[in-house]
Legacy VTK file of the C-alpha trace (Angstrom):
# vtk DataFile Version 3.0
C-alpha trace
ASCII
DATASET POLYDATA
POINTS 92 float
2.581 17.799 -14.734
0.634 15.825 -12.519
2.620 14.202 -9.573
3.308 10.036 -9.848
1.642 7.903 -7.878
2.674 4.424 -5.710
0.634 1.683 -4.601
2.154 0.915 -1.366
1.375 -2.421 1.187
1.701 -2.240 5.263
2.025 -4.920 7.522
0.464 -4.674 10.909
2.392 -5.581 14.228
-0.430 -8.604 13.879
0.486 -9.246 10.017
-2.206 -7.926 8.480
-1.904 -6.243 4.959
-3.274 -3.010 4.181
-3.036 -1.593 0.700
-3.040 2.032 -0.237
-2.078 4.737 -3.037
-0.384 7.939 -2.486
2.120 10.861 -4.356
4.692 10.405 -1.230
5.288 6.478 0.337
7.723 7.667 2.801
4.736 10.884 4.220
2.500 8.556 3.839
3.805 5.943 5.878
4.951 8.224 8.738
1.566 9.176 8.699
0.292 5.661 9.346
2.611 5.540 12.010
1.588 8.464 13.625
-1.459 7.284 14.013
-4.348 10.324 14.167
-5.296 12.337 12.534
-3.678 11.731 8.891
-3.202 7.836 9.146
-5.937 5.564 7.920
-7.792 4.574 10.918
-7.948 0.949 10.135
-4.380 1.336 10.918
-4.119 3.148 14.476
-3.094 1.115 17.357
-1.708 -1.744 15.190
1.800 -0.940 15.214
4.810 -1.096 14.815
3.540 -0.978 11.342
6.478 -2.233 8.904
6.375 -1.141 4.731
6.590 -4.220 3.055
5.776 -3.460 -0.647
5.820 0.222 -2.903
6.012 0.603 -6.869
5.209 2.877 -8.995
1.823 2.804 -10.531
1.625 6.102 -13.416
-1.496 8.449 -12.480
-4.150 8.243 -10.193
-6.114 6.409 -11.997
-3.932 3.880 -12.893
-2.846 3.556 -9.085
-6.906 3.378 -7.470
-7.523 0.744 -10.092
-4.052 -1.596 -8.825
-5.142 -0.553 -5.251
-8.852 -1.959 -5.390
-7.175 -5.385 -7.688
-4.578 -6.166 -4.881
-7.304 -5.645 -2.265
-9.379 -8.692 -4.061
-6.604 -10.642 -3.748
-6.121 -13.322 -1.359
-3.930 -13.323 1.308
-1.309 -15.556 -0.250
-1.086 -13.228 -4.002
-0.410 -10.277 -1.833
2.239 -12.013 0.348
4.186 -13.030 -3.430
3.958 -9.814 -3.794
5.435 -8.162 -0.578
7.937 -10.901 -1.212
9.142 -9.875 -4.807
7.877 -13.223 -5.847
5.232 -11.333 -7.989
5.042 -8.213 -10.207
2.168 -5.826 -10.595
-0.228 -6.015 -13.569
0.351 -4.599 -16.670
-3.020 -4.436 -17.707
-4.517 -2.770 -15.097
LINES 1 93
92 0 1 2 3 4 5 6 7 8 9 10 11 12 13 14 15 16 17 18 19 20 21 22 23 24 25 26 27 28 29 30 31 32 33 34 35 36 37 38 39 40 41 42 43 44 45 46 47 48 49 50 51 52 53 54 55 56 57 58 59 60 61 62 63 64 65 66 67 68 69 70 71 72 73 74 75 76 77 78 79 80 81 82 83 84 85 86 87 88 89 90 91
């Protein structure tokens, strides 16, 4: 059975959002924080790095398509979102 997947949100010491999709949040984020060579480079040097947002998103497929949706977003959709204020998509 293929593993779940998360879309996951990380705010940057400067409070920038980045938005990614993975099998593990909490690997994934100590990765981030770790900075090279596993974390996403847009990330290094911008810590502390806090998690601000994971859910559950089915398969890969599911979760790349939420990922690249939250990225259009603007600034203040995401920040609902972090917030609980808004839910994912269910048509995505």
């Amino acid at each position: 059975m293929a593993p779940d997947w998360f879309v996951y949100m990380v705010r940057t010491a400067r409070g920038a959002l980045y938005t990614g999709i993975t099998t593990d949040v909490d690997r994934r984020f100590a990765e981030h924080q770790a900075g090279a060579p596993k974390g996403a480079r847009s990330l290094r040097g911008k810590g502390p790095l806090e998690l601000v947002f994971q859910s559950p998103a089915g398969d890969r497929s599911r979760a790349s398509r939420l990922e690249w949706h939250i990225k259009q977003w603007p600034r203040a959709r995401k920040e609902a979102l972090a917030s609980g204020e808004l839910s994912l998509p269910d048509d995505v």
